[in-house]
DRENDO-1510 file (C-alpha; in Angstrom, 1 decimal, always signed):
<recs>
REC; n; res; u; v; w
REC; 1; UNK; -143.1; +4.4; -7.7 .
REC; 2; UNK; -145.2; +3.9; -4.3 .
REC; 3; UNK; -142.8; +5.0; -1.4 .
REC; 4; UNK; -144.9; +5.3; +1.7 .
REC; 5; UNK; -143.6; +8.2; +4.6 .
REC; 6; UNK; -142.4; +5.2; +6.4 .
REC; 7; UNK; -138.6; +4.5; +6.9 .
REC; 8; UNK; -136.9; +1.8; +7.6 .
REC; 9; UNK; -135.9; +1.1; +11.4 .
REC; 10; UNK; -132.8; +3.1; +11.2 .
REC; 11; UNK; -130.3; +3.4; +8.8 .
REC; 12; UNK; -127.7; +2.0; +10.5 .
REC; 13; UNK; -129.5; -1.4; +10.9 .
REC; 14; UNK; -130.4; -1.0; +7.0 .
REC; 15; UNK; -126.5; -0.7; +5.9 .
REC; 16; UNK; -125.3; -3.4; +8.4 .
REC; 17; UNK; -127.7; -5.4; +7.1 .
REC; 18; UNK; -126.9; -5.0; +3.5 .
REC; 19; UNK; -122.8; -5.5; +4.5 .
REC; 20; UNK; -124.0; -9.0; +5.6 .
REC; 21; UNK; -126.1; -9.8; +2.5 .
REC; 22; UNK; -123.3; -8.5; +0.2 .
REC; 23; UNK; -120.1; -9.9; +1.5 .
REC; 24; UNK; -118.2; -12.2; -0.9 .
REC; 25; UNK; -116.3; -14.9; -0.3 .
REC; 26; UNK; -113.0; -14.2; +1.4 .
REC; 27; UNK; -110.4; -14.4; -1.5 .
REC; 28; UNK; -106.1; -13.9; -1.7 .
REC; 29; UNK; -105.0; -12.1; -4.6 .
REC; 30; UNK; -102.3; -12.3; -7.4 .
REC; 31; UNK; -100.1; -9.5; -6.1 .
REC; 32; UNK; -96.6; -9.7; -4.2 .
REC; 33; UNK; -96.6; -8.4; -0.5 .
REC; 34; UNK; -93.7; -5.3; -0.6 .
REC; 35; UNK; -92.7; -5.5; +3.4 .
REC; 36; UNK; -88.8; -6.3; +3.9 .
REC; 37; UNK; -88.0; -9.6; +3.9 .
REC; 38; UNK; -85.7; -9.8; +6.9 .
REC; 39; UNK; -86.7; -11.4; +10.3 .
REC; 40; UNK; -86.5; -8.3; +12.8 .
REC; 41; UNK; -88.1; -8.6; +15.9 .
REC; 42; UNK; -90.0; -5.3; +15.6 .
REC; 43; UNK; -91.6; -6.8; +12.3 .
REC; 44; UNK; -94.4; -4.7; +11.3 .
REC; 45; UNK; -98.0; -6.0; +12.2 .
REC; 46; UNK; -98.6; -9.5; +10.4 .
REC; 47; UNK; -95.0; -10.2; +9.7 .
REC; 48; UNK; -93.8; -13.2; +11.3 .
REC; 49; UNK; -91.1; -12.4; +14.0 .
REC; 50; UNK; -87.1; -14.1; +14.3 .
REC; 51; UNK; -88.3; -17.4; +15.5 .
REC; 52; UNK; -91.3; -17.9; +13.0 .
REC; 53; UNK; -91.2; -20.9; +11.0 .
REC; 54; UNK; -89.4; -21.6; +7.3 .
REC; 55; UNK; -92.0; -19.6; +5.1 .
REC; 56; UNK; -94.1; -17.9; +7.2 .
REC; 57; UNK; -92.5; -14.6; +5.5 .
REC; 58; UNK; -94.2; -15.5; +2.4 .
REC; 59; UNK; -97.5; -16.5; +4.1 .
REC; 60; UNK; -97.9; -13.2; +5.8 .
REC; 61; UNK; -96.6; -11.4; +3.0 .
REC; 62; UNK; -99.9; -13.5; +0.6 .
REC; 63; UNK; -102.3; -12.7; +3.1 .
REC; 64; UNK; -101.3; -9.0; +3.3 .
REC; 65; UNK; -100.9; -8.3; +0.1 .
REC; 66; UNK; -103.9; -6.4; -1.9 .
REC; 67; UNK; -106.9; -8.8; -3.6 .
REC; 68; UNK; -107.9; -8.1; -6.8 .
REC; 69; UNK; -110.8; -6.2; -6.8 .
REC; 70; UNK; -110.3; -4.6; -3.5 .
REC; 71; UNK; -108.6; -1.4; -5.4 .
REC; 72; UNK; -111.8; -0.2; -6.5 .
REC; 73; UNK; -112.8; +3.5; -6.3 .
REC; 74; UNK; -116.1; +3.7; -4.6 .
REC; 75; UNK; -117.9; +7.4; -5.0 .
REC; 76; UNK; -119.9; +8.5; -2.1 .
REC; 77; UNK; -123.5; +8.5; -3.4 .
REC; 78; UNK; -126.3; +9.3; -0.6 .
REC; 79; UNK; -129.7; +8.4; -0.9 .
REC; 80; UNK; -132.1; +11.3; -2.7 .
REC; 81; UNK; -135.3; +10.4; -1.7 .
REC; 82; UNK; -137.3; +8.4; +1.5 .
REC; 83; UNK; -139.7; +6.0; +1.8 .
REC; 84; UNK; -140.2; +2.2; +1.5 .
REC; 85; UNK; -142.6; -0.8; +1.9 .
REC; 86; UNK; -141.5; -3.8; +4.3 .
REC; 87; UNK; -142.3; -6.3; +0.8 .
REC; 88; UNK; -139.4; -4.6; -0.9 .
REC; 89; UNK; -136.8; -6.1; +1.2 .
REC; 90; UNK; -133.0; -4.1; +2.1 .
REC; 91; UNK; -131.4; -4.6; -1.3 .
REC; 92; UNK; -134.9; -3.2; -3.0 .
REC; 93; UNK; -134.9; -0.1; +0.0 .
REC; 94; UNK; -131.5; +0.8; -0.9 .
REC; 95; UNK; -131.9; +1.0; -4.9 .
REC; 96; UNK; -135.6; +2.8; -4.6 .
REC; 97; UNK; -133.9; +5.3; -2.5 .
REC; 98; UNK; -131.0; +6.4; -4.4 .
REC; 99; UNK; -132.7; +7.2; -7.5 .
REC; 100; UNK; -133.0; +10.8; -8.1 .
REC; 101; UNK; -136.6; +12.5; -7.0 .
REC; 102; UNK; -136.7; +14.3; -10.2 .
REC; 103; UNK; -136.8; +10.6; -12.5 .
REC; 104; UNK; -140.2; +9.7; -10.8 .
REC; 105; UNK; -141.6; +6.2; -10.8 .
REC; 106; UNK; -140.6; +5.7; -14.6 .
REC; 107; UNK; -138.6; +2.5; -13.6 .
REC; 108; UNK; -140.6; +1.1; -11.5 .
REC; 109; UNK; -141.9; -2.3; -12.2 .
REC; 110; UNK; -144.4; -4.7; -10.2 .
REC; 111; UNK; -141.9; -7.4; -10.6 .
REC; 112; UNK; -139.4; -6.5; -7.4 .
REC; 113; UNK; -136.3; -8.2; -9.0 .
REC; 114; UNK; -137.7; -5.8; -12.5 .
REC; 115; UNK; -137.9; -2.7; -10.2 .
REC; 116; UNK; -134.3; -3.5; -8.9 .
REC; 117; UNK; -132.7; -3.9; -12.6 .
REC; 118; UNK; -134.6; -0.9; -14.3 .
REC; 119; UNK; -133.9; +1.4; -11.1 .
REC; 120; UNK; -130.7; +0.8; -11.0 .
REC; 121; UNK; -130.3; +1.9; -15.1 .
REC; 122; UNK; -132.0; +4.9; -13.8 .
REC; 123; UNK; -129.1; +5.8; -11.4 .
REC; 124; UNK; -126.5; +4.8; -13.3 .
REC; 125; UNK; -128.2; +7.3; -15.8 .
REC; 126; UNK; -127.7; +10.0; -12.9 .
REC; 127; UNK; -124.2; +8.6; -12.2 .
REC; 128; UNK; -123.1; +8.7; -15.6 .
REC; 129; UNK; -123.9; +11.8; -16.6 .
REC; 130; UNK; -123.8; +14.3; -13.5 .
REC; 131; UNK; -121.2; +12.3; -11.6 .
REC; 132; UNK; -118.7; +12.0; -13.9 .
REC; 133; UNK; -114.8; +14.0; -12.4 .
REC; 134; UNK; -113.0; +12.0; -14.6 .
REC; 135; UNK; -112.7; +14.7; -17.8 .
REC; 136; UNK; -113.3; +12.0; -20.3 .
REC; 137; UNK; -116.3; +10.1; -21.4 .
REC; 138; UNK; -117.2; +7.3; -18.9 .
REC; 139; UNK; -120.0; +5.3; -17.3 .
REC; 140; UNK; -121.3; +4.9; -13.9 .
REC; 141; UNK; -122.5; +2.7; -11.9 .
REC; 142; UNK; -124.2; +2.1; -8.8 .
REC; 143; UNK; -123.4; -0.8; -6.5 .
REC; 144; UNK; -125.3; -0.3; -3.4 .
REC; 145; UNK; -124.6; +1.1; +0.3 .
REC; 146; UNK; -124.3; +4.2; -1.5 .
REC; 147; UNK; -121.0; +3.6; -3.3 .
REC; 148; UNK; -120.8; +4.5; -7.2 .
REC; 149; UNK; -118.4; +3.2; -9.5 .
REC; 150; UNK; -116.7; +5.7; -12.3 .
REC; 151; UNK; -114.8; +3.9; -15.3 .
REC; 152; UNK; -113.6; +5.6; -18.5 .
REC; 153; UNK; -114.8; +4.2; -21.5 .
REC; 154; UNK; -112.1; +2.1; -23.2 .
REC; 155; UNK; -111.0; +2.9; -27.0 .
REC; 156; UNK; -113.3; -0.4; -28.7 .
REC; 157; UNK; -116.5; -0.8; -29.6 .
REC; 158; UNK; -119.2; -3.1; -28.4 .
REC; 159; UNK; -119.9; -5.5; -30.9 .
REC; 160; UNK; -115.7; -5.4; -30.7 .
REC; 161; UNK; -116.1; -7.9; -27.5 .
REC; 162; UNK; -118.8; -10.5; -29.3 .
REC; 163; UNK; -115.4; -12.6; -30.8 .
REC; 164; UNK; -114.4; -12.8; -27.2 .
REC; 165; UNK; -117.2; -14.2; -26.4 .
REC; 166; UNK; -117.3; -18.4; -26.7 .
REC; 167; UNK; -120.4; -20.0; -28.2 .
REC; 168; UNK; -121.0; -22.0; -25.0 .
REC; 169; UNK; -121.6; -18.7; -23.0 .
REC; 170; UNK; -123.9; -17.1; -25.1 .
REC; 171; UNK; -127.1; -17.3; -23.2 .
REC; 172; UNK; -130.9; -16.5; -23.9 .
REC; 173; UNK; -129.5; -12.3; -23.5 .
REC; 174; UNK; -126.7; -12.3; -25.7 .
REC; 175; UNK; -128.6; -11.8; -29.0 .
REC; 176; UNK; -130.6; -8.4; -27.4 .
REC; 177; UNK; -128.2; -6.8; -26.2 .
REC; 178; UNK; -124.4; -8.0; -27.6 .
REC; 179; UNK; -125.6; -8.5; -31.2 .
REC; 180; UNK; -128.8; -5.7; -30.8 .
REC; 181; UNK; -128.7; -2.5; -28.6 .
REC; 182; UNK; -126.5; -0.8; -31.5 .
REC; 183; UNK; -127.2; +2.2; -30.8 .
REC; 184; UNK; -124.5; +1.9; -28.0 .
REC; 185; UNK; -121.9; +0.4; -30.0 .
REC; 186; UNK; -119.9; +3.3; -29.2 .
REC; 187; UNK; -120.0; +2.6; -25.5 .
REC; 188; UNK; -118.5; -0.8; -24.8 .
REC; 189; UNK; -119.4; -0.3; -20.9 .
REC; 190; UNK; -123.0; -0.5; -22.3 .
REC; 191; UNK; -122.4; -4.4; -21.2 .
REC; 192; UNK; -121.4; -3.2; -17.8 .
REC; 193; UNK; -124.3; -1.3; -17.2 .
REC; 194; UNK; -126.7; -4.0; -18.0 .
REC; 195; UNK; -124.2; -6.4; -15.9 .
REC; 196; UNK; -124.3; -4.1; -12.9 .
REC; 197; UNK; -128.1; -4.2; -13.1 .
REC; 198; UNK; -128.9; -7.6; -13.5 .
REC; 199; UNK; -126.7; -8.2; -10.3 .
REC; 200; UNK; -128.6; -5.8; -8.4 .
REC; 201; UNK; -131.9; -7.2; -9.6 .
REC; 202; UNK; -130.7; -10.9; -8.8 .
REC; 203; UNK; -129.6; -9.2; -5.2 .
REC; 204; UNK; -132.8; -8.2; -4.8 .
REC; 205; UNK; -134.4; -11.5; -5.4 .
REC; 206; UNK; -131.3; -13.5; -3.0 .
REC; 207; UNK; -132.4; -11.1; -0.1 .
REC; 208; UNK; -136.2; -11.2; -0.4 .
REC; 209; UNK; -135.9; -15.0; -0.6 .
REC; 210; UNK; -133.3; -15.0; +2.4 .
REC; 211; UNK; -135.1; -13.0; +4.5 .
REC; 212; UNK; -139.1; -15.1; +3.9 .
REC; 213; UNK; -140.2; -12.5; +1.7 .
REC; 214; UNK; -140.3; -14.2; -1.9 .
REC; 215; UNK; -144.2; -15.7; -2.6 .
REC; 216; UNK; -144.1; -15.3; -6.2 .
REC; 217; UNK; -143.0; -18.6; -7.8 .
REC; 218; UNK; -140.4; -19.6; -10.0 .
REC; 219; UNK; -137.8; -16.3; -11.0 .
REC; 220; UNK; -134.6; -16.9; -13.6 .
REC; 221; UNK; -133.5; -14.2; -11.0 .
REC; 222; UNK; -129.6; -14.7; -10.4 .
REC; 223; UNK; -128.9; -16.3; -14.2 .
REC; 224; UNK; -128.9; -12.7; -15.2 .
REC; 225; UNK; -125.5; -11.8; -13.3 .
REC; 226; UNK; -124.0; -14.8; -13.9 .
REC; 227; UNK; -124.9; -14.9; -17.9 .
REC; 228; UNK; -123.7; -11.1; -17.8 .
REC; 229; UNK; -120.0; -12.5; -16.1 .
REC; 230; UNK; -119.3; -13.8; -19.0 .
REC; 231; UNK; -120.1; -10.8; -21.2 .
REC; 232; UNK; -118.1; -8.1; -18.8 .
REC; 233; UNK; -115.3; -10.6; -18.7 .
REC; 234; UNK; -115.3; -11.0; -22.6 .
REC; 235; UNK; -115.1; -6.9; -22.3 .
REC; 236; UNK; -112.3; -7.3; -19.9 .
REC; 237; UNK; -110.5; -9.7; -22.8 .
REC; 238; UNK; -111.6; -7.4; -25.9 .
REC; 239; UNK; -109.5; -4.2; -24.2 .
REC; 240; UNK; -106.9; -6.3; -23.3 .
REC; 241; UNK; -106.3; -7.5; -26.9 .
REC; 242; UNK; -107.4; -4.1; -28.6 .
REC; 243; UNK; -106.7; -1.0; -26.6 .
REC; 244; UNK; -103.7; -2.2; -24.3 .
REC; 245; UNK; -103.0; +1.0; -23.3 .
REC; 246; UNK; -105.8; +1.5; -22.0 .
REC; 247; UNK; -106.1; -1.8; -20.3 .
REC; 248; UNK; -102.8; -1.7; -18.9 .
REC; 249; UNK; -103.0; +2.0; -17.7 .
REC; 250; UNK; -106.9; +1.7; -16.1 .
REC; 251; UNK; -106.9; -0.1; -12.7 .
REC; 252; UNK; -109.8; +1.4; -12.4 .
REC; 253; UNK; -111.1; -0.9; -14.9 .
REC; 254; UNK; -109.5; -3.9; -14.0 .
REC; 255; UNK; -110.1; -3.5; -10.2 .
REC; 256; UNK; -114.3; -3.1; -10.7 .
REC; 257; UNK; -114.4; -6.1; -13.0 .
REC; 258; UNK; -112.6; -8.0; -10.3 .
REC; 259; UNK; -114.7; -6.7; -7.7 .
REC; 260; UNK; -118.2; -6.8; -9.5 .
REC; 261; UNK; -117.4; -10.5; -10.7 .
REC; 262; UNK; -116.9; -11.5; -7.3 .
REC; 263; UNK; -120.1; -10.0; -5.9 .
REC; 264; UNK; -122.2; -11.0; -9.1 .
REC; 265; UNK; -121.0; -15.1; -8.6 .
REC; 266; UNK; -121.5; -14.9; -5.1 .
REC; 267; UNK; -125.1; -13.9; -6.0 .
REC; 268; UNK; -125.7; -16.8; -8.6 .
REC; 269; UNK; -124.2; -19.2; -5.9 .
REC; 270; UNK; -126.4; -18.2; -2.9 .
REC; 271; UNK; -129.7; -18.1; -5.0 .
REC; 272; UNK; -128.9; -21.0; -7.5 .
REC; 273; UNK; -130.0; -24.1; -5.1 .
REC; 274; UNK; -133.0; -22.1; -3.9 .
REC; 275; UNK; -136.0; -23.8; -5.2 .
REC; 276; UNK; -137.6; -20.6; -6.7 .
REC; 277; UNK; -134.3; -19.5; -8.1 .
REC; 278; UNK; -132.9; -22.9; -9.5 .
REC; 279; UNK; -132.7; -24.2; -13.1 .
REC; 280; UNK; -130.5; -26.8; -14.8 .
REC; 281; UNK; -129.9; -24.1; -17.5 .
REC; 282; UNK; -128.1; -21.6; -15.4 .
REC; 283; UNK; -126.2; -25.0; -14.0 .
REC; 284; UNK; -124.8; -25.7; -17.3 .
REC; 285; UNK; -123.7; -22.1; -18.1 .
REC; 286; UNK; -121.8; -22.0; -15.3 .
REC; 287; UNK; -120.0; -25.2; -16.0 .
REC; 288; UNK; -119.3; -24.0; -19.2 .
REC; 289; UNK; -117.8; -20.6; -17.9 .
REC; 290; UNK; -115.6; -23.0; -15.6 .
REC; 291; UNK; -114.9; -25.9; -17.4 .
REC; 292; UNK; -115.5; -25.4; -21.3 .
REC; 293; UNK; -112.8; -26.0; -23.9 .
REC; 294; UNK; -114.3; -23.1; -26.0 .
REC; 295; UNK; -113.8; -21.0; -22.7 .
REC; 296; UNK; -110.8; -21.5; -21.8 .
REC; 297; UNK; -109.2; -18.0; -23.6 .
REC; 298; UNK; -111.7; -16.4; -21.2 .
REC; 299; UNK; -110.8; -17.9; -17.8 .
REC; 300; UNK; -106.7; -17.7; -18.5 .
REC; 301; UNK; -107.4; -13.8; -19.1 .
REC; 302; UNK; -108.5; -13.9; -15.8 .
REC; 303; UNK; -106.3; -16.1; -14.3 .
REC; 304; UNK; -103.4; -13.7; -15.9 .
REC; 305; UNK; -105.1; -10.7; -15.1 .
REC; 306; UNK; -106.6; -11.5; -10.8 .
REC; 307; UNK; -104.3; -14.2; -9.8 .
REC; 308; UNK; -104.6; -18.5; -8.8 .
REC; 309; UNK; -106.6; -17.0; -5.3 .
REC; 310; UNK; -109.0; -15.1; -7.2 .
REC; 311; UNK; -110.0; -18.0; -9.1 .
REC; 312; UNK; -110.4; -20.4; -6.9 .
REC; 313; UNK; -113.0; -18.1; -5.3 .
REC; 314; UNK; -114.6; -16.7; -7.9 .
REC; 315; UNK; -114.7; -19.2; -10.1 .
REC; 316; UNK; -114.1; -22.4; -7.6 .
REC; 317; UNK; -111.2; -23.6; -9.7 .
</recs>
């Protein structure tokens, strides 16, 4: 990897920059507010006082109450190593920097949105297996701003989820690495790992397009995180139905799949009507993820599982 002595600006204007590029959209979520219910005058902040309106208990109550996905444990996860080039872009800067010295260049790739995916395997690599408090076997992932994501393995297999997922959601990845990759059918979050990397990567193109600095043509860059939506989803449904224990015991797991769906739509959404970016194929998928008949199992696991608000902002229904 060619990292040059030169740092960004400062860090601070890095990381405030990369808040901006990775914000979702603002969401409510599916869980019940536990305040009082009386109308006291000292209501706490965000309750609605004696003489509020029929209701507005409730309202408060919805807007205070927790979002699905906003439970996730983040690990702190610093950067290891400097240097940068002003074509990479803040997403690119942040994943080149947080991949341990002692892997080298070995990801690196001359396609930016390639570097972004295959560096970000290498960290999750690092993540997985030296970062790992849980005392069982799990996978890790890194999500930018130096936060890392820890989730047990579940009790299933991965070829397990491919009946969960519908034949109108199997894109052009599903055969490689749902059907293939079988040396990993023993680690379902296998799926997560490649999700988690294609929405980096797709990050990675969004910014460098956002910010002026994509000149290299037509990229199937955010069909990756939206194809892989599906897939983590259809893991989020397999566990459900086969280790329930697990599913209902883990919000670890239920919170990250909330939280990484959200981020990896809202990266489909802002690079999908860029000219570079768009491509009537990635158009229909998502369609299909919102509106198929064979998909509809999917989207009322979700619906059960995040709540009405989560879905209309996730999946704009």
């Amino acid at each position: 990897m060619s990292t040059p002595s030169a740092r960004p600006s400062t860090r601070v204007a890095r990381l405030l920059t990369l808040a901006a590029l990775l914000a979702g959209a603002a969401c409510g979520g599916r869980y019940e507010g536990t305040g009082d219910d009386d109308d006291r005058v000292d209501a706490p902040p965000g309750r609605p006082g004696p003489d509020a309106p029929a209701g507005a208990a409730d309202a408060a109550d919805a807007a205070s109450a927790p979002v699905a996905g906003d439970q996730v444990d983040f690990t702190a996860y610093p950067e290891s190593r400097g240097g940068a080039d002003p074509s990479w872009g803040a997403v690119l800067t942040d994943i080149a920097q947080h991949l341990p010295p002692e892997y080298g260049d070995q990801y690196w790739d001359g396609d930016l949105v390639t570097a972004g995916h295959e560096t970000t395997h290498g960290i999750n690599s690092d993540i997985r297996n030296h970062h790992n408090d849980t005392g069982e076997r799990a996978n890790g992932f890194y999500v930018l701003e130096d936060r890392a994501v820890v989730v047990v393995e579940p009790g299933i297999r991965k070829s397990d989820v491919v009946p969960f997922v519908p034949s109108s959601l199997r894109g052009s990845r599903f055969g490689l690495y749902l059907l293939g990759q079988t040396e990993w059918d023993d680690t379902p979050l296998y799926v997560w790992d490649e999700w988690v990397a294609y929405v980096n990567g797709g990050a990675v193109g969004v910014d460098l397009a956002e910010a002026g600095l994509w000149s290299y043509g037509w990229r199937d860059a955010v069909a990756g995180p939206l194809e892989f939506t599906a897939y983590a989803l259809a893991v989020g449904l397999a566990v459900k139905e086969r280790d329930p224990d697990y599913f209902a015991a883990n919000r670890q797991f239920r919170e990250f799949l909330a939280w990484n769906s959200r981020r990896a739509l809202d990266v489909f959404r802002r690079g999908r009507g860029r000219p570079d970016f768009a491509w009537d194929e990635q158009d229909a998928l998502y369609e299909a993820l919102r509106t198929g008949a064979d998909a509809a199992a999917l989207r009322q696991f979700a619906r059960d599982t995040f709540g009405d608000a989560w879905m209309s902002a996730v999946l704009e229904l």
